[in-house]
C-alpha positions in Angstrom: 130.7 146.6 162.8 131.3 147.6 159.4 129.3 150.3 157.2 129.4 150.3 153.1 128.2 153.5 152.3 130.6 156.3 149.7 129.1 159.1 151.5 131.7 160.6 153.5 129.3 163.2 156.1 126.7 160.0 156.4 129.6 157.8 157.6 131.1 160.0 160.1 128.1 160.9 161.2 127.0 157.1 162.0 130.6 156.4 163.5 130.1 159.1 166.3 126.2 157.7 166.9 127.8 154.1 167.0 130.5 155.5 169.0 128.1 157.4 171.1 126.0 154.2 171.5 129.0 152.1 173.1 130.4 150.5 169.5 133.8 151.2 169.0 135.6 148.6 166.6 133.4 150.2 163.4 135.0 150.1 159.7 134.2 151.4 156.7 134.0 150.8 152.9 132.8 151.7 149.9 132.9 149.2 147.4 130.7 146.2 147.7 133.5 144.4 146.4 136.3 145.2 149.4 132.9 145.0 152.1 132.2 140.9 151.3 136.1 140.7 151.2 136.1 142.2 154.4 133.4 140.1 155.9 134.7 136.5 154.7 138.2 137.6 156.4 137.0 138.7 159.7 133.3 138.5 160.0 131.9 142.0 161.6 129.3 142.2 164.3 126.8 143.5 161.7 126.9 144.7 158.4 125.1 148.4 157.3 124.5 149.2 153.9 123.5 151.8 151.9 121.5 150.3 148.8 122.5 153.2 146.7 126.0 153.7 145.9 128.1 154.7 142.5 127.6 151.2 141.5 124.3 151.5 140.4 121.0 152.9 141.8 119.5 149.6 143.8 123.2 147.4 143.4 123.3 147.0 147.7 120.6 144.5 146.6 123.1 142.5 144.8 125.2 142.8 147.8 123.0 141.7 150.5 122.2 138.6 148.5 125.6 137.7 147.7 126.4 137.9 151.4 123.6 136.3 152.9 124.3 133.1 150.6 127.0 133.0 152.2 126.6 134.1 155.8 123.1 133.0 156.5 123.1 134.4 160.5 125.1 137.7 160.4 122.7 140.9 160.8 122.1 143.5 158.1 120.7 146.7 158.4 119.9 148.3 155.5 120.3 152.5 155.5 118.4 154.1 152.4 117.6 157.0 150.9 114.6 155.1 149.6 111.1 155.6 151.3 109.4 153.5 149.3 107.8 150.2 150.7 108.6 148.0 147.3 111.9 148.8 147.7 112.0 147.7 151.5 109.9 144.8 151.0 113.1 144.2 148.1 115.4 144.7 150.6 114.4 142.4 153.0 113.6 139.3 150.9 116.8 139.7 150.0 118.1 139.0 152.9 118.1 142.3 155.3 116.9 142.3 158.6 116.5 146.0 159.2 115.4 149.0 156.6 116.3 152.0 158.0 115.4 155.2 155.9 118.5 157.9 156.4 116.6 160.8 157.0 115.1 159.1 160.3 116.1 159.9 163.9 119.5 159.0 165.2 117.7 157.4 167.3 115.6 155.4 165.2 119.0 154.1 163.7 120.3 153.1 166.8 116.8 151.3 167.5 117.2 149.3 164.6 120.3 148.1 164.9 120.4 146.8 168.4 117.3 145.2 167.3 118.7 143.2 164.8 121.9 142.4 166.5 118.9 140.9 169.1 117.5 138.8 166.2 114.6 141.2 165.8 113.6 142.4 162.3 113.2 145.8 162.0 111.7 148.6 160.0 111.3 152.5 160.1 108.1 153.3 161.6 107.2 155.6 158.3 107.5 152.4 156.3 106.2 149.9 159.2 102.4 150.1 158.2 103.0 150.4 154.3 104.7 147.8 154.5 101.9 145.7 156.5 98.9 147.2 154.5 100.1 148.8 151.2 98.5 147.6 148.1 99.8 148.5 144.7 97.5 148.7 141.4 98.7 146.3 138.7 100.5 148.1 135.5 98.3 148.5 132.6 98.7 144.2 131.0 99.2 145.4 127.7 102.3 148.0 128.4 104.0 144.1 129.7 102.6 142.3 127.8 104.0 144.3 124.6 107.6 144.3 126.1 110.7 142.1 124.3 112.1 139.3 126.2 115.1 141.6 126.2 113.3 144.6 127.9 112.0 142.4 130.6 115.9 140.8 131.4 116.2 144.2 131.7 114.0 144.9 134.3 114.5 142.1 136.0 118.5 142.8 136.0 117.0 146.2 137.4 115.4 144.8 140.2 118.3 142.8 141.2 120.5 145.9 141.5 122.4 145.7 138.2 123.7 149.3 137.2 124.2 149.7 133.3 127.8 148.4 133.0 126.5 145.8 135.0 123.8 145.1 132.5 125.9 145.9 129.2 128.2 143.3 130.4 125.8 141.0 130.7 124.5 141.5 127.8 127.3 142.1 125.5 125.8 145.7 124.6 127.5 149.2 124.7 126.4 151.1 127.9 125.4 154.1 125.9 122.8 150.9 124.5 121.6 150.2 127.4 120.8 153.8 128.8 118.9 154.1 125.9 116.7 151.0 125.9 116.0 152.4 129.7 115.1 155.3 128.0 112.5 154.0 126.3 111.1 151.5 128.2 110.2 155.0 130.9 107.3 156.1 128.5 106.1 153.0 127.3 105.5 151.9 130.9 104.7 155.6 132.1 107.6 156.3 134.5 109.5 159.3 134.4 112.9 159.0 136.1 115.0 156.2 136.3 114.2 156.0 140.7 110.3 154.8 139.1 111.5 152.6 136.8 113.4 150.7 139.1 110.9 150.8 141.3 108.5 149.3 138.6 111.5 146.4 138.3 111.2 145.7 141.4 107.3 145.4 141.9 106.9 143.5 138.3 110.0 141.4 137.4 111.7 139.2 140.5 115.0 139.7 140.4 116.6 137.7 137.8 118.2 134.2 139.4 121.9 133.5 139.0 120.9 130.3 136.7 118.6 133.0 134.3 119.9 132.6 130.5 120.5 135.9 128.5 117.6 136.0 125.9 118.1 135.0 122.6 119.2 137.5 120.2 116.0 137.4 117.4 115.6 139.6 114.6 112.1 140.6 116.2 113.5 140.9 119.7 116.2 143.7 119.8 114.5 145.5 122.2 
Protein backbone atom coordinates (compact mmCIF):
# COMPACT_ATOMS: atom_id res chain seq x y z
CA UNK A 1 0.00 0.00 0.00
CA UNK A 2 1.48 3.29 -0.49
CA UNK A 3 -0.14 6.83 0.40
CA UNK A 4 1.14 10.32 -1.39
CA UNK A 5 -0.11 12.76 0.76
CA UNK A 6 2.52 15.92 2.61
CA UNK A 7 0.23 16.05 5.50
CA UNK A 8 1.81 14.54 8.26
CA UNK A 9 -1.51 14.10 11.04
CA UNK A 10 -3.62 12.85 7.75
CA UNK A 11 -0.94 10.10 7.16
CA UNK A 12 -0.57 8.83 10.48
CA UNK A 13 -3.89 8.94 10.99
CA UNK A 14 -4.65 6.61 7.78
CA UNK A 15 -1.57 4.26 8.73
CA UNK A 16 -3.23 3.34 12.18
CA UNK A 17 -6.89 2.88 10.16
CA UNK A 18 -5.00 0.68 7.56
CA UNK A 19 -3.25 -0.86 10.32
CA UNK A 20 -6.36 -1.17 12.26
CA UNK A 21 -8.09 -2.73 9.18
CA UNK A 22 -5.39 -5.68 8.85
CA UNK A 23 -2.79 -3.72 6.21
CA UNK A 24 0.50 -3.60 7.44
CA UNK A 25 3.21 -3.19 4.70
CA UNK A 26 1.92 0.73 4.12
CA UNK A 27 4.56 3.53 2.82
CA UNK A 28 4.49 6.87 2.37
CA UNK A 29 5.52 9.81 0.15
CA UNK A 30 5.13 13.06 -0.64
CA UNK A 31 6.35 13.92 -3.83
CA UNK A 32 4.54 12.67 -6.95
CA UNK A 33 7.84 12.35 -8.34
CA UNK A 34 9.44 9.65 -5.59
CA UNK A 35 5.49 7.90 -5.46
CA UNK A 36 5.62 6.70 -9.53
CA UNK A 37 9.32 5.87 -8.73
CA UNK A 38 8.20 3.91 -5.99
CA UNK A 39 5.45 2.14 -7.86
CA UNK A 40 7.51 1.14 -11.19
CA UNK A 41 10.16 -0.41 -8.62
CA UNK A 42 7.98 -2.44 -6.51
CA UNK A 43 4.39 -2.12 -7.52
CA UNK A 44 2.07 -1.41 -4.17
CA UNK A 45 -1.19 -3.11 -3.52
CA UNK A 46 -2.90 0.18 -4.17
CA UNK A 47 -2.05 3.60 -4.49
CA UNK A 48 -3.85 6.68 -2.24
CA UNK A 49 -3.59 10.04 -3.25
CA UNK A 50 -4.28 13.23 -2.09
CA UNK A 51 -5.05 15.55 -5.32
CA UNK A 52 -3.81 18.55 -3.47
CA UNK A 53 -0.34 18.74 -2.44
CA UNK A 54 2.53 21.70 -2.55
CA UNK A 55 2.84 20.93 -6.11
CA UNK A 56 0.01 22.66 -7.18
CA UNK A 57 -3.72 22.82 -6.24
CA UNK A 58 -5.30 19.86 -8.55
CA UNK A 59 -1.45 18.34 -9.72
CA UNK A 60 -2.50 14.50 -8.18
CA UNK A 61 -4.41 14.74 -11.42
CA UNK A 62 -1.29 14.78 -13.29
CA UNK A 63 -0.20 11.94 -11.24
CA UNK A 64 -2.95 9.61 -11.59
CA UNK A 65 -2.68 9.93 -15.32
CA UNK A 66 0.90 9.53 -15.57
CA UNK A 67 0.50 6.32 -13.55
CA UNK A 68 -2.37 4.76 -15.03
CA UNK A 69 -0.60 5.02 -18.54
CA UNK A 70 1.51 3.12 -17.31
CA UNK A 71 -0.17 0.65 -14.88
CA UNK A 72 -3.53 0.26 -16.40
CA UNK A 73 -4.86 -2.45 -13.45
CA UNK A 74 -3.37 -1.23 -10.18
CA UNK A 75 -6.17 0.53 -7.88
CA UNK A 76 -6.36 4.26 -6.91
CA UNK A 77 -8.16 5.81 -4.46
CA UNK A 78 -8.23 9.21 -4.53
CA UNK A 79 -8.49 11.18 -0.73
CA UNK A 80 -9.55 14.93 -1.25
CA UNK A 81 -10.22 17.81 0.39
CA UNK A 82 -12.44 18.58 -2.54
CA UNK A 83 -16.27 18.06 -2.31
CA UNK A 84 -17.02 19.09 -5.42
CA UNK A 85 -18.54 16.68 -8.08
CA UNK A 86 -16.46 18.27 -11.22
CA UNK A 87 -13.57 17.68 -9.58
CA UNK A 88 -14.41 13.85 -8.82
CA UNK A 89 -15.94 13.29 -12.11
CA UNK A 90 -11.96 14.80 -12.99
CA UNK A 91 -10.52 12.50 -10.92
CA UNK A 92 -11.97 9.51 -12.11
CA UNK A 93 -11.68 9.93 -15.87
CA UNK A 94 -8.40 10.25 -15.05
CA UNK A 95 -7.99 7.18 -14.14
CA UNK A 96 -9.05 6.82 -10.24
CA UNK A 97 -11.23 4.27 -9.12
CA UNK A 98 -12.27 5.56 -5.77
CA UNK A 99 -12.90 9.45 -4.56
CA UNK A 100 -12.92 9.66 -1.17
CA UNK A 101 -13.53 13.13 0.42
CA UNK A 102 -11.11 13.39 3.81
CA UNK A 103 -13.47 14.67 6.06
CA UNK A 104 -15.66 11.43 5.68
CA UNK A 105 -15.91 8.51 8.17
CA UNK A 106 -12.98 6.30 8.87
CA UNK A 107 -15.08 4.03 7.92
CA UNK A 108 -16.15 5.34 4.71
CA UNK A 109 -12.28 5.28 3.82
CA UNK A 110 -11.88 1.84 4.67
CA UNK A 111 -15.15 1.09 2.57
CA UNK A 112 -13.63 2.47 -0.36
CA UNK A 113 -10.68 1.08 -0.51
CA UNK A 114 -11.43 -2.60 -0.05
CA UNK A 115 -13.84 -1.87 -2.69
CA UNK A 116 -11.44 -0.91 -5.13
CA UNK A 117 -8.90 -3.44 -4.25
CA UNK A 118 -12.28 -5.78 -5.15
CA UNK A 119 -12.40 -4.06 -8.68
CA UNK A 120 -15.36 -1.95 -7.48
CA UNK A 121 -15.48 1.82 -8.29
CA UNK A 122 -16.20 3.80 -5.50
CA UNK A 123 -17.36 7.12 -4.38
CA UNK A 124 -18.34 9.07 -1.05
CA UNK A 125 -21.89 8.82 -0.55
CA UNK A 126 -22.11 12.94 -0.25
CA UNK A 127 -20.77 13.02 -3.81
CA UNK A 128 -22.56 9.56 -5.04
CA UNK A 129 -25.84 11.25 -6.27
CA UNK A 130 -24.14 14.63 -7.61
CA UNK A 131 -22.21 12.85 -9.32
CA UNK A 132 -25.25 10.71 -10.95
CA UNK A 133 -27.63 13.69 -11.28
CA UNK A 134 -25.76 17.05 -11.08
CA UNK A 135 -26.18 19.43 -13.87
CA UNK A 136 -24.02 22.46 -14.22
CA UNK A 137 -25.28 25.77 -16.09
CA UNK A 138 -22.98 26.66 -19.03
CA UNK A 139 -20.59 29.95 -18.37
CA UNK A 140 -21.92 33.02 -19.90
CA UNK A 141 -20.47 32.22 -24.15
CA UNK A 142 -19.14 35.45 -24.49
CA UNK A 143 -16.81 35.55 -21.10
CA UNK A 144 -15.07 32.22 -23.46
CA UNK A 145 -15.53 33.22 -26.19
CA UNK A 146 -13.51 36.68 -25.51
CA UNK A 147 -10.63 34.61 -23.98
CA UNK A 148 -6.86 34.45 -25.83
CA UNK A 149 -5.70 31.28 -27.04
CA UNK A 150 -3.16 31.73 -24.32
CA UNK A 151 -5.76 32.08 -21.45
CA UNK A 152 -7.52 29.00 -22.50
CA UNK A 153 -3.89 26.80 -22.48
CA UNK A 154 -4.10 28.10 -19.38
CA UNK A 155 -7.07 26.75 -18.23
CA UNK A 156 -6.67 23.81 -19.79
CA UNK A 157 -3.09 23.33 -18.06
CA UNK A 158 -5.35 24.16 -14.94
CA UNK A 159 -7.46 21.35 -15.35
CA UNK A 160 -4.82 18.98 -15.88
CA UNK A 161 -3.19 19.81 -12.47
CA UNK A 162 -0.40 22.13 -13.60
CA UNK A 163 0.61 24.48 -10.59
CA UNK A 164 2.19 27.85 -11.85
CA UNK A 165 5.90 26.79 -12.21
CA UNK A 166 4.46 24.01 -13.90
CA UNK A 167 2.71 26.40 -16.24
CA UNK A 168 5.55 29.16 -16.44
CA UNK A 169 7.73 26.43 -17.65
CA UNK A 170 5.70 25.52 -20.12
CA UNK A 171 5.21 28.45 -21.29
CA UNK A 172 8.47 30.12 -21.01
CA UNK A 173 6.87 33.01 -18.67
CA UNK A 174 8.01 34.31 -15.15
CA UNK A 175 5.71 32.73 -12.44
CA UNK A 176 4.95 36.11 -10.97
CA UNK A 177 3.38 36.25 -15.01
CA UNK A 178 1.43 33.62 -14.72
CA UNK A 179 -0.19 34.39 -11.20
CA UNK A 180 -1.19 37.38 -12.63
CA UNK A 181 -2.79 36.27 -15.93
CA UNK A 182 -4.81 33.92 -13.29
CA UNK A 183 -5.55 36.90 -11.68
CA UNK A 184 -7.26 38.25 -14.26
CA UNK A 185 -8.85 35.64 -15.93
CA UNK A 186 -11.01 35.31 -11.94
CA UNK A 187 -13.17 38.51 -12.81
CA UNK A 188 -13.56 38.20 -16.29
CA UNK A 189 -15.05 34.71 -15.80
CA UNK A 190 -16.60 35.68 -12.37
CA UNK A 191 -14.66 33.41 -9.89
CA UNK A 192 -13.25 34.53 -6.92
CA UNK A 193 -10.51 32.26 -5.54
CA UNK A 194 -8.20 30.30 -7.33
CA UNK A 195 -10.26 26.68 -5.80
CA UNK A 196 -13.26 28.22 -8.57
CA UNK A 197 -11.22 28.90 -11.11
CA UNK A 198 -9.85 25.59 -11.24
CA UNK A 199 -12.89 24.29 -10.85
CA UNK A 200 -14.13 26.32 -13.95
CA UNK A 201 -10.83 24.53 -15.80
CA UNK A 202 -11.95 21.59 -15.11
CA UNK A 203 -15.74 21.85 -16.14
CA UNK A 204 -14.79 24.07 -19.47
CA UNK A 205 -11.28 23.14 -20.92
CA UNK A 206 -10.34 19.17 -21.00
CA UNK A 207 -7.21 18.78 -19.76
CA UNK A 208 -4.71 19.67 -22.24
CA UNK A 209 -3.16 16.30 -24.11
CA UNK A 210 0.53 15.54 -23.90
CA UNK A 211 0.69 16.14 -27.89
CA UNK A 212 -1.12 19.98 -27.26
CA UNK A 213 1.25 22.74 -28.95
CA UNK A 214 2.00 25.92 -26.78
CA UNK A 215 0.02 28.73 -28.59
CA UNK A 216 1.60 31.01 -30.81
CA UNK A 217 3.03 33.97 -29.41
CA UNK A 218 0.89 37.00 -31.54
CA UNK A 219 1.00 40.47 -30.96
CA UNK A 220 -2.87 40.37 -30.32
CA UNK A 221 -2.63 37.22 -28.14
CA UNK A 222 -0.50 38.03 -24.98
CA UNK A 223 -3.09 37.21 -22.88
Amino acid sequence: MLIVDDHPIVVAGFRRLLHDAGWHAVEHTSSFAKAFRLCRRARPEAVVVDLAMSAGSLAGLSFVRRLRRYDSDIPILVLSMHDDPLIARAALKAGANGYVVKDTSPEELVQGLAAILHGTPYVSRVLASDLAFHKTHAPESMAIDALSSRERYVLSLLAEGKSYAQIADNLALSYKAVAHLCNRLKPKLGVQSLQELVRFAVQNFPAASTTTRKPAKHPKDSG
